[in-house]
C-alpha positions, -999 to 999 in steps of 0.1 A, spaced: 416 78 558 427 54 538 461 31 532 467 14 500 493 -3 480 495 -2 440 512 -28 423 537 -29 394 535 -51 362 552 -65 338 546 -73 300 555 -111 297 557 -104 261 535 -78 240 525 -82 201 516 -49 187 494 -41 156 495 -11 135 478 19 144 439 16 139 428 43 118 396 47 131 401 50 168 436 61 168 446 31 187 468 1 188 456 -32 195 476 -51 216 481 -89 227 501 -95 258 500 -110 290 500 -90 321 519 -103 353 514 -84 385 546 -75 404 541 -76 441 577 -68 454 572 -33 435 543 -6 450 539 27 456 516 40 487 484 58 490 473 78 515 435 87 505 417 114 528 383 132 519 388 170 519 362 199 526 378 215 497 359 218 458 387 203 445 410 170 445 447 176 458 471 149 448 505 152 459 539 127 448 567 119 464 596 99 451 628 91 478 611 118 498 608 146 476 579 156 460 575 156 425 553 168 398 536 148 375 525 160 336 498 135 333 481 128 365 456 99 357 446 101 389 426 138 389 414 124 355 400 92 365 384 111 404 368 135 377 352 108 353 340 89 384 319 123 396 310 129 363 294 93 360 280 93 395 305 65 411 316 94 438 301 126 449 335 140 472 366 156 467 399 137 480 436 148 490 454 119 480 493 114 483 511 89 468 548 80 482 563 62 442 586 36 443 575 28 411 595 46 384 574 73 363 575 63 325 587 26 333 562 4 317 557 -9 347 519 7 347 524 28 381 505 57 369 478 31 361 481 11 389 477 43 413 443 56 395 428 16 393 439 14 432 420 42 436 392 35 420 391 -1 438 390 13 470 363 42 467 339 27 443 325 -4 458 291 -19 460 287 -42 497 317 -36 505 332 -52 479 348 -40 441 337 -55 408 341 -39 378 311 -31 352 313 -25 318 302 9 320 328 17 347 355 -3 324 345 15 294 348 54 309 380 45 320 394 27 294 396 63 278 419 75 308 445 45 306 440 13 290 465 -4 309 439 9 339 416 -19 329 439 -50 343 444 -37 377 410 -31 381 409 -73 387 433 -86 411 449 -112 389 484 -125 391 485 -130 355 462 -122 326 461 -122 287 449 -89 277 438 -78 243 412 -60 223 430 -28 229 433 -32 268 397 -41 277 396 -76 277 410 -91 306 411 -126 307 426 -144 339 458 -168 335 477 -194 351 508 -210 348 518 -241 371 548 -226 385 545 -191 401 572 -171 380 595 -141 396 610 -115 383 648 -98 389 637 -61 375 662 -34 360 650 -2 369 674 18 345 654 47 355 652 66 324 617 85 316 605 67 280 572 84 275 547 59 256 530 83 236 567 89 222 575 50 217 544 46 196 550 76 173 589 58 167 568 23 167 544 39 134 574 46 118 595 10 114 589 -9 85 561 -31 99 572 -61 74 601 -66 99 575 -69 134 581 -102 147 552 -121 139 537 -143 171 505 -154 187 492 -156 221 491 -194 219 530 -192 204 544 -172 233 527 -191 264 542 -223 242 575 -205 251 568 -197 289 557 -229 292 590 -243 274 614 -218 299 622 -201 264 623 -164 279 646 -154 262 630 -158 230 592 -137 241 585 -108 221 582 -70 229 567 -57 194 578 -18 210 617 -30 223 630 -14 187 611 11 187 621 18 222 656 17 214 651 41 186 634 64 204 659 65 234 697 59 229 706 59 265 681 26 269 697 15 238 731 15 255 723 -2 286 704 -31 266 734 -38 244 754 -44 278 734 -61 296 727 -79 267 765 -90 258 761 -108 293 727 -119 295 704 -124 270 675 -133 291 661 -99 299 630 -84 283 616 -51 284 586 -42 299 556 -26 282 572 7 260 603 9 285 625 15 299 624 -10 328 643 -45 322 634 -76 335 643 -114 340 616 -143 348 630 -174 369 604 -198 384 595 -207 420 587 -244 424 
């Protein structure tokens, strides 16, 4: 048996292209700040059984999930030879579903950290990153154990980043389900010649400057759109402070402060 946490992140700012007609995807450019006040807990036991068993619980009551990435990403990692067993796994959320905060993510790349290693230790491969990259491609950051990374090229490139100051986070869990798949249909919609326009190099200028208030989230208005109740709680909190951002597609808040 096996004990594990799985991490939260947050979006320090994410640019967003238009949907890629070919692969039906977006390409994003953000970076990726791992949030280690906020996990959930794993429980991973093997099981006699020809099947996986993964069971949630959120404040002590167990839950269903639509999508599990996590039967998804055990089944890919048979299929591909990375595991042969079957595994009861339970995982005890603290992490709010549909957050962007990455839970779902973070569970199945947890996972896959601690059953597929070579020595006794984990490094990913770029066969292992590319099978999963088609379960989640969020999945592909927590495969590394970086604090912070710039991520692009539609999730699978993971580049490691540091900022002189270790930055926290005050997080706003409004918990309110915004389903990704959802934001991104609203997102395809907007006029696109109103998308804030931005770089990588631009926003880490305004990290760097303590200019948090001015990052950009490419999917906030589409968010908004998509979801009136996060609307409403962004125009209040907003009214009193401007300095909170939302994570990934929603519907999670947060505020960065620095620790010297």
């Amino acid at each position: 048996m096996m004990n594990i946490r799985s991490y939260a992140k947050v979006n320090l700012f994410l640019l967003v292209k238009p949907l890629n007609k070919k692969n039906k995807l977006h390409d994003i450019k953000s970076c990726f700040a791992l949030h280690k006040d906020l996990f959930d807990e794993i429980i991973i036991e093997h099981t006699n059984k020809n099947i996986d068993e993964v069971i949630y619980y959120w404040e002590k009551k167990q839950i269903t999930i639509k999508d599990c990435l996590i039967t998804k990403t055990l089944k890919i990692l048979r299929e591909n030879n990375y595991i042969k067993d079957h595994y009861k796994i339970i995982v005890n959320k603290n992490i709010p579903v549909s957050s962007g905060l990455g839970g779902g993510s973070s569970n199945a790349a947890s996972i896959v950290k601690a059953l597929v290693k070579t020595n006794k230790k984990f490094k990913p491969n770029k066969k292992l990153i590319d099978i999963l990259h088609n379960i989640s491609s969020d999945m592909i950051f927590f495969l590394y154990d970086y604090d912070y990374a710039i991520v692009k090229n539609f999730g699978k490139k993971v580049k490691k980043h540091k900022f002189k100051n270790e930055l926290k986070f005050d997080i706003l869990l409004t918990k309110i389900n915004c389903e990704t798949s959802n934001v991104f249909k609203t997102f395809d919609t907007l006029n696109l010649k109103n998308l804030k326009k931005s770089s990588i190099k631009k926003e880490l200028t305004k990290i760097k400057k303590k200019q948090y208030n001015l990052l950009v989230n490419n999917l906030l208005v589409a968010c908004l759109n998509t979801y009136p109740s996060i609307s409403e709680i962004y125009n209040r909190i907003n009214k009193e402070d401007q300095n909170y951002l939302l994570s990934g597609s929603g519907g999670t808040f947060f505020k960065i402060s620095e620790v010297l």
